[in-house]
DRENDO-1510 file (C-alpha; in Angstrom, 1 decimal, always signed):
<recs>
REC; n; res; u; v; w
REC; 1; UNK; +2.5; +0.6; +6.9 .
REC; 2; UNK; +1.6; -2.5; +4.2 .
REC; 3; UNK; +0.3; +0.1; +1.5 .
REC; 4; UNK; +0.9; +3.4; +0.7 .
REC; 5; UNK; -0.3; +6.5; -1.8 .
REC; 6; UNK; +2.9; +9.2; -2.2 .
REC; 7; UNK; +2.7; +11.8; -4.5 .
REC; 8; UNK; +6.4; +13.9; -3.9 .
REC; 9; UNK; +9.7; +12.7; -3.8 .
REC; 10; UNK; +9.9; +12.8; -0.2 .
REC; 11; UNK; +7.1; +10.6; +0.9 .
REC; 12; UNK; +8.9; +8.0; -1.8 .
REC; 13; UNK; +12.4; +8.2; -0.3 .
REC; 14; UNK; +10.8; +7.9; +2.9 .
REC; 15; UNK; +8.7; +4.5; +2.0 .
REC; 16; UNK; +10.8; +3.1; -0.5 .
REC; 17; UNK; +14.8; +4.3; -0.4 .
REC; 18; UNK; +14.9; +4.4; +3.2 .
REC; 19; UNK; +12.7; +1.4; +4.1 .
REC; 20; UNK; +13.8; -2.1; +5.9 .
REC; 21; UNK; +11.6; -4.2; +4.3 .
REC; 22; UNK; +10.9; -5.4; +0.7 .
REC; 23; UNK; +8.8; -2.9; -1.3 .
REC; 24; UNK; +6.7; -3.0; -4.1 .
REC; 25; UNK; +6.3; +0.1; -6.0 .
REC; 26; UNK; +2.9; -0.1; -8.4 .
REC; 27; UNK; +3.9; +3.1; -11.2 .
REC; 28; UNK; +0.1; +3.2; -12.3 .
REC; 29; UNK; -2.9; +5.5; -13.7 .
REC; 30; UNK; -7.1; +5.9; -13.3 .
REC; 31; UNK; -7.3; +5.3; -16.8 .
REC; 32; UNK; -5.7; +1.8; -17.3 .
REC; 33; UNK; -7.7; -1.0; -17.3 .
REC; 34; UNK; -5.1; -3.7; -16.0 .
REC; 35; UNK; -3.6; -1.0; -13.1 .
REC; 36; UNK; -7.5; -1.6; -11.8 .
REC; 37; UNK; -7.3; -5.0; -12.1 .
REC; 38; UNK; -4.4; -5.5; -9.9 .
REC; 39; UNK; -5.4; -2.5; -7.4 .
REC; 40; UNK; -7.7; -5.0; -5.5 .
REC; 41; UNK; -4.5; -8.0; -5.5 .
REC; 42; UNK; -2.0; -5.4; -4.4 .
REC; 43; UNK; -4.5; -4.5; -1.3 .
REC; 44; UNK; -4.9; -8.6; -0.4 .
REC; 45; UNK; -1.4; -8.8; -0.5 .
REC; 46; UNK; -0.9; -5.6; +1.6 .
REC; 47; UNK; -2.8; -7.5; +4.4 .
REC; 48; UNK; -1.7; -11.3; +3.6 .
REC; 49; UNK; +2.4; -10.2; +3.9 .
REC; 50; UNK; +1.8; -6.9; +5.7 .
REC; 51; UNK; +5.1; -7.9; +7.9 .
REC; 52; UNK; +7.3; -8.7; +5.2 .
REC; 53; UNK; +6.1; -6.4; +2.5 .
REC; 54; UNK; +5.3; -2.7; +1.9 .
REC; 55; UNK; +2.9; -1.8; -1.1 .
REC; 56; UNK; +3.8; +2.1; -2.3 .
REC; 57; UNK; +1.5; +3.4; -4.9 .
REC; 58; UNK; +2.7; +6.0; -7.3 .
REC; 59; UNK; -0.2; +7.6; -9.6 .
REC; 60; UNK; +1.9; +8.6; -12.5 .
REC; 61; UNK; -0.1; +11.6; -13.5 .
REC; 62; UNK; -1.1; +12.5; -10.0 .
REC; 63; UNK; +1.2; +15.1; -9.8 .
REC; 64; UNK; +4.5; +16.3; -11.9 .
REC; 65; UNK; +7.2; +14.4; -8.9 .
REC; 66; UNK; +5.3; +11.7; -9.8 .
REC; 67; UNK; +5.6; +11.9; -13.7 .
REC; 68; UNK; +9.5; +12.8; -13.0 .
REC; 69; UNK; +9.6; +9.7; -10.5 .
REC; 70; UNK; +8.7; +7.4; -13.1 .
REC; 71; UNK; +10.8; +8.7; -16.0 .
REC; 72; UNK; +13.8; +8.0; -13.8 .
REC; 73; UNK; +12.6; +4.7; -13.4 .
REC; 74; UNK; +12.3; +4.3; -17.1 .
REC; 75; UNK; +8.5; +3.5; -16.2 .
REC; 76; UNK; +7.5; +3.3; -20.2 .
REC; 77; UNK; +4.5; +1.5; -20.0 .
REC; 78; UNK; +1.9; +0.3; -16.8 .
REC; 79; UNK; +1.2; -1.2; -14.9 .
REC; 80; UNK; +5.0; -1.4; -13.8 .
REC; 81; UNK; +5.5; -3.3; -10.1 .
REC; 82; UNK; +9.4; -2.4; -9.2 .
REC; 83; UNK; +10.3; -4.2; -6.3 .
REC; 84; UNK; +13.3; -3.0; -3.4 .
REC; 85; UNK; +15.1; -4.3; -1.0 .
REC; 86; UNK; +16.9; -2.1; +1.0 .
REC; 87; UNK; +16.9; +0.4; -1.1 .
REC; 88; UNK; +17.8; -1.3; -4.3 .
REC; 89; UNK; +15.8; -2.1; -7.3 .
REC; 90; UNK; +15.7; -6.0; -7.4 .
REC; 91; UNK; +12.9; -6.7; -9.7 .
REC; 92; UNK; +10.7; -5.2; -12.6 .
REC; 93; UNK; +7.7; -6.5; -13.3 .
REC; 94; UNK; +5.3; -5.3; -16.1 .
REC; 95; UNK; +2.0; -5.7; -16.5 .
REC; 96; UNK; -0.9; -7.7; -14.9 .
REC; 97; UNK; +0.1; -10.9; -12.7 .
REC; 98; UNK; -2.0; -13.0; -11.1 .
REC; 99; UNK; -2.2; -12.9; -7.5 .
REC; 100; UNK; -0.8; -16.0; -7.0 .
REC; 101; UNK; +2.4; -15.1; -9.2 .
REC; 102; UNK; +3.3; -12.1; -7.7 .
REC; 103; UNK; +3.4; -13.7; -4.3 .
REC; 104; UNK; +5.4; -16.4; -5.1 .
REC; 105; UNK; +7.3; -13.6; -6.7 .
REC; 106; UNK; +7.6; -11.7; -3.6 .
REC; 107; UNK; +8.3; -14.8; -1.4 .
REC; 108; UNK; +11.2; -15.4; -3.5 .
REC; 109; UNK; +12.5; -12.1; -2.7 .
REC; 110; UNK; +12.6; -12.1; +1.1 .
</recs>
């Protein structure tokens, strides 16, 4: 798996709580403008560090788990990249990075 849509709880403890590797979660929407302008760098670097990164996409209005998902991760404004480790929140980005950026800011995390 390197990127992943989950719309219930489940699918997210499954892919994010209970995953080995480093995760990036993207809390997004279809209606803003810098969510679609990192959906095609969060794809690249699905492939580029497919071992060593997960992507998990949550839609935050795709369905009311989501919404609930990302009040309890105090998502207030999007796009909001939270990255895990085992488990564990260790990094929140918000908004748009350049591609670049975000996997230096990955790298750093492994």
């Amino acid at each position: 798996m390197s990127l992943t849509n989950v719309t219930t709880r489940q699918e997210f403890e499954k892919h994010v709580l209970k995953n080995d590797k480093l995760v990036l979660v993207d809390f997004w929407a279809d209606w803003c403008p810098p969510c679609k302008m990192m959906a095609p760098i969060l794809h690249d670097i699905s492939e580029s560090m497919k071992d060593e990164v997960d992507i998990v996409k949550v839609d935050v209005e795709a369905s009311q788990e989501n919404s609930l998902l990302a009040a309890e991760h105090q998502v207030q404004s999007i796009p909001n990249m939270t990255i895990y480790k085992n488990g564990q929140i260790v990094e929140t980005l918000i908004g748009a990075r350049p591609a670049q950026i975000l996997k230096d800011d990955l790298k750093n995390l492994l």
